[in-house]
N, C-alpha and C positions, 0 to 999 in steps of 0.2 A: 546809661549803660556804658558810655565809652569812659566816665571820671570811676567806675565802679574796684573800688580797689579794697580786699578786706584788711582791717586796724591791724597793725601787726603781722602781717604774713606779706604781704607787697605780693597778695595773689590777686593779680587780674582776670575778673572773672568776664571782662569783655573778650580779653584775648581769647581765654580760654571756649569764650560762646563760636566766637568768628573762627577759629580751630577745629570746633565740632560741625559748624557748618559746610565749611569745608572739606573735612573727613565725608561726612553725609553726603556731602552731592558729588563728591567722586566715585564712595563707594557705590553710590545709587546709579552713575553712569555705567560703572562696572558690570552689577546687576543687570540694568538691559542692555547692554549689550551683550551680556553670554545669552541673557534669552532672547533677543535675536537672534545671534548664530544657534543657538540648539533649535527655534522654531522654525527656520529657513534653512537650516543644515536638515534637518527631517527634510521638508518636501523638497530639495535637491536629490537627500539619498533615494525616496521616493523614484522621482524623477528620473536616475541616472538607473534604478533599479528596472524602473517599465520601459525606459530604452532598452535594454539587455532583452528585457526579455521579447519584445517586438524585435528584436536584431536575429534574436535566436529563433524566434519564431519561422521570420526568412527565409532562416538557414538550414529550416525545417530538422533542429537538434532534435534530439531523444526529447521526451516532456521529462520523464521519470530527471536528467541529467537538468533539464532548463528549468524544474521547478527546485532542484537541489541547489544547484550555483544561484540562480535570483534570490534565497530566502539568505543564503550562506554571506553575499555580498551584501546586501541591505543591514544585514547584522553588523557588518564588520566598518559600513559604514557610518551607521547610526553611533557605532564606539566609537570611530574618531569624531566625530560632531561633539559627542558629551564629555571626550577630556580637553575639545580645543575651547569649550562653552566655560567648562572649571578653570581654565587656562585664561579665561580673559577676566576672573573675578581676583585672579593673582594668586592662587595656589599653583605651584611648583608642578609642575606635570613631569618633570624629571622623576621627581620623588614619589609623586602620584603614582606614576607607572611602575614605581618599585616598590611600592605598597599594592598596588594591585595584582601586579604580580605575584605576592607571596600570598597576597588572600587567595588569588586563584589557585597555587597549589594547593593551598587549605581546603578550599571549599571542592578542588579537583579529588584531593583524596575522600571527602566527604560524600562526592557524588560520582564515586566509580560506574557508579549502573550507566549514568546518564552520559556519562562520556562513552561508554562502553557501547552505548545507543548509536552514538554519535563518530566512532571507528565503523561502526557497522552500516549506517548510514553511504559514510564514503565508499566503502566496499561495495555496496549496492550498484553505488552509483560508476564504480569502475568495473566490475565485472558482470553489470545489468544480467542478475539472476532473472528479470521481469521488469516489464515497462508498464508506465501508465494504458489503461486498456487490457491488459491480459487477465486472463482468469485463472489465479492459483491457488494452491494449498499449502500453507506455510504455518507453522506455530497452531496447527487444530483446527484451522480455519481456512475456509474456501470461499474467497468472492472475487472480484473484479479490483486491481488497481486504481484507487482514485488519485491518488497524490502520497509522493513519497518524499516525507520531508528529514528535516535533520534529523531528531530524535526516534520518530517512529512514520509508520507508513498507512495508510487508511484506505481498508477495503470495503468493497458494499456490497454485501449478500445475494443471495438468489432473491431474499424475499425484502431488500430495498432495505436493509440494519447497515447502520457503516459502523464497523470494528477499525478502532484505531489501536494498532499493535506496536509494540517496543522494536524497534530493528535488530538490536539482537538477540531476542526470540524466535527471532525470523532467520536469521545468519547460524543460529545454534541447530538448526533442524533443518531435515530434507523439506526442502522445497521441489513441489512439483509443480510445472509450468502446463496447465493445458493449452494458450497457447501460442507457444513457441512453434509450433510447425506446424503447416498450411495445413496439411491433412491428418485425420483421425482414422484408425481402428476399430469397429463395434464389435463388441465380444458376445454374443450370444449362445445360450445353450438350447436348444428345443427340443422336448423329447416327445417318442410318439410309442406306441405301443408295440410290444412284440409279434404280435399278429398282422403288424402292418407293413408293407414293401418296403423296404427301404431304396431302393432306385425309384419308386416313386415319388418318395416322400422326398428326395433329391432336388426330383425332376419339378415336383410345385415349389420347391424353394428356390431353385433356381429360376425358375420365371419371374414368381415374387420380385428377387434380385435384379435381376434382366430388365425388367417392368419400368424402373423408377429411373429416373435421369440422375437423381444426384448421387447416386451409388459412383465411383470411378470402375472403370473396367482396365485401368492397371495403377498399382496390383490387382488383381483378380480376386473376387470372392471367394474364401475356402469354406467348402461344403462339403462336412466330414464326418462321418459315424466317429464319436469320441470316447463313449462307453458304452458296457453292455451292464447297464444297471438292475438292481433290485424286483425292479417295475417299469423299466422302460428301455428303450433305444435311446439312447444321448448323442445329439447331432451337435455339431460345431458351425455355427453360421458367423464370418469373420468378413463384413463387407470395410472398402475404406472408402470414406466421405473428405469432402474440405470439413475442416474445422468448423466454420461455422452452422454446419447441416448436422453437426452429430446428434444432438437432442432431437429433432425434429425427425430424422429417419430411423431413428432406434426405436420411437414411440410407433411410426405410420409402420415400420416394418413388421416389428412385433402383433400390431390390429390387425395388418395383411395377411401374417401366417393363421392366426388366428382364426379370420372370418374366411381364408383359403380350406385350412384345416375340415372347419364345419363342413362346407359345401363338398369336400369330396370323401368326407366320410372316413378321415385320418383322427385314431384317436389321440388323444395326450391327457397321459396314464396320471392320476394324482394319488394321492395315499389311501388306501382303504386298509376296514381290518374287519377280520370277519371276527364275530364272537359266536361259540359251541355252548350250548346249554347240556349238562349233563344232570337226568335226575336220576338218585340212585334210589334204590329199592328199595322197600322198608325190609 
């Protein structure tokens, strides 16, 4: 191999073998070492990502805020890991970056929605429409906040479905926060029949009311003749609860009046219709 020289050409094909060798096991160093750093630059970013977020925890941050900046960081981290990994295999990371860059605008006009996502996202996350844990109504949809991450945010139903919605879907429409404030409103109408007192039928709803602990007695419960309907007296029963009692006294209140209603002989008028038979004469 070392006398190997072809007739005529004075090409050594020794040199040329111990040349390729050498290429080979450089560039083969090359190769792991970027995959080292990109497999140790992951569980660093890892690493540096679940400090944050145990720092934040602490610090007792917003979740909605500390599940946004951990996902946002790890991202941004795991990018430098994968051009300093392309970096060690000896491409130009200069130029890298300014080919990425132009892709990025490329692919940035190509994927308006998902950035679109991803401004709204931020906005979220700055002007906390809603935090992890509340129950809202945004984009058609009513569940509980599980996690609000870059692109879209994922909520879980009454009946345990998690909808994962676009954020801005969510940023393009009223958002209602049930809840944002400690206490609730129940809006109730009750009607009872014209034939019946109405200072009585007051006075049992007002004990109903009275009765139950988790009612607040301020604001005070508005109990008020609201219309004079068709077929009934229309009462206004407007108690306020903490937030998390709404469901639960809307339901017991409503059985209350109801099985109050029976025992004291208070009707509640529902639709009838009477039908005339006419036969006419031959």
């Amino acid at each position: 191999m070392n006398d190997l020289v072809i007739p005529g050409t004075g090409f050594d094909v020794a040199q040329l073998y111990s040349k390729l060798q050498d290429i080979t096991l450089e560039f083969g160093l090359q190769v792991l070492a970027a995959l080292a750093i990109f497999f140790i630059g992951r569980r660093v970013a890892r690493a540096i990502t679940s400090g944050l977020h145990k720092v934040m925890q602490k610090q007792d941050v917003d979740k909605t805020l500390e599940t946004f900046v951990c996902n946002f960081a790890y991202l941004g981290l795991l990018t430098f890991v994968v051009i300093a990994a392309i970096g060690q295999v000896g491409v130009e990371t200069t130029s890298l970056i300014a080919v990425m860059g132009a892709a990025g605008l490329a692919v940035g006009l190509a994927l308006q929605g998902s950035l679109s996502n991803f401004a709204a996202g931020v906005l979220i996350v700055i002007f906390r429409p809603y935090r992890v844990g509340d129950f809202v109504e945004a984009a058609g949809i009513a569940g509980t906040v599980e996690q609000v991450q870059i692109l879209t945010t994922m909520l879980r139903t009454g009946d345990n479905k998690q909808i994962v919605v676009p954020n801005k879907q969510i940023m393009d429409t009223v958002i209602t926060n049930y809840s944002k404030k400690d206490t609730r409103r129940i809006d109730l109408v009750v009607g009872v029949s014209y034939g019946d007192d109405i200072d009585n039928v007051r006075a049992i709803i007002r004990s109903l009311v009275d009765a139950d602990a988790r009612i607040l007695k301020d604001p005070t419960c508005l109990i008020a003749v609201a219309e004079l309907a068709d077929s009934s007296v229309n009462f206004f029963v407007r108690p306020w609860v903490a937030t998390d009692d709404y469901w639960a006294v809307r339901f017991d209140l409503l059985e209350n009046i109801k099985k109050t209603f029976d025992k004291e002989g208070v009707q509640i008028p529902f639709p009838q219709r009477d039908v005339h038979i006419f036969q006419q004469a031959n």
